[in-house]
N, C-alpha and C positions, 0 to 999 in steps of 0.2 A: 797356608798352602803355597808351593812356588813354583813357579813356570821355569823354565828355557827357554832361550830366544836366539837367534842365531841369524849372521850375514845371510845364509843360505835360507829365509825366511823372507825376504824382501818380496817377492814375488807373489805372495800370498797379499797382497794388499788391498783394503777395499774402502772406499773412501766414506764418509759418515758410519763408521760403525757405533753400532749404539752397546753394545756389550764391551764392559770397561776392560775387561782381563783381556779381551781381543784387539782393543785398541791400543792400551798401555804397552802389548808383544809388539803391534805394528808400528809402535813410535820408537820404541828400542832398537826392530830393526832397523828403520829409518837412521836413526844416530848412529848406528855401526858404519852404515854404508855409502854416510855422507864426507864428503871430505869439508872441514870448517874452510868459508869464505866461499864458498860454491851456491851460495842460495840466496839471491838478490834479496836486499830491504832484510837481510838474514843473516847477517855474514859469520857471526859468533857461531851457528848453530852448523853439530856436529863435531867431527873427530880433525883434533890442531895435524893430525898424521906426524907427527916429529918421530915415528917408530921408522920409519919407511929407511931402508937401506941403511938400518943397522944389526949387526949380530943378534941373531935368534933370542937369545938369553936376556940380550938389553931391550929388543923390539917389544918382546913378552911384557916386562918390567912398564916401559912406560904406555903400552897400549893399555894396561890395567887399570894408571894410572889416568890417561884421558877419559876412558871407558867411565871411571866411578865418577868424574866430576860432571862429563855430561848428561849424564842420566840426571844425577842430581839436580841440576841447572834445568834441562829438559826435560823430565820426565820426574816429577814430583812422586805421583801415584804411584812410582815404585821405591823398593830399599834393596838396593843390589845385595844380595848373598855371595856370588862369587863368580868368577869368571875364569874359564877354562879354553884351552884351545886345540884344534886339530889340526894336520897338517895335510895340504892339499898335497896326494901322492901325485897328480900330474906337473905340479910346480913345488918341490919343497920348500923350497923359500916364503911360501905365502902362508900366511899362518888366518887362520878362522877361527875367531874370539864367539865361544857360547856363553851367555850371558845367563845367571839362575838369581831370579827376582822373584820378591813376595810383592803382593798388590796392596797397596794400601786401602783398606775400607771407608769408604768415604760418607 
């Protein structure tokens, strides 16, 4: 089975969750919405952002490209299927990466 996860998901957060499918979504959004080097005694963890202020087409390309290595790195329990995005109609320039993950059984 495989979930969606999305920037627009951070909000839902709840700290010790004990249900793995709800915590594994809650760590994916975490890594979306983190910029790497922002998290003291952490600084690896999350997104390098080298997308930021460039052409849509290229932004796309390499936020895919961080996307799959940190999930992997941080987020074991999951195996990325694939990753889509929307565009914010009140900023078009900002682009929001949905994330479609299977849960690994553990």
């Amino acid at each position: 089975m495989s979930y969606k996860v999305s920037t627009r998901d951070i909000s839902k957060i709840s700290l010790n969750e004990s249900d793995t499918v709800t915590s594994v979504m809650q760590n994916i959004a975490i890594i979306l919405s983190t910029r790497q080097g922002t998290v003291p005694l952490y600084r690896g963890f999350g997104l390098p952002m080298n997308f930021i202020d460039k052409p849509i087409p290229v932004a796309k390309t390499l936020m895919i490209a961080e996307i799959t290595e940190a999930i992997a790195e941080y987020e074991p329990r999951a195996n990325l299927i694939s990753v889509s995005f929307e565009i914010d109609e009140s900023a078009p320039e900002r682009l929001i990466p949905t994330v479609e993950v299977e849960i690994i059984d553990e």
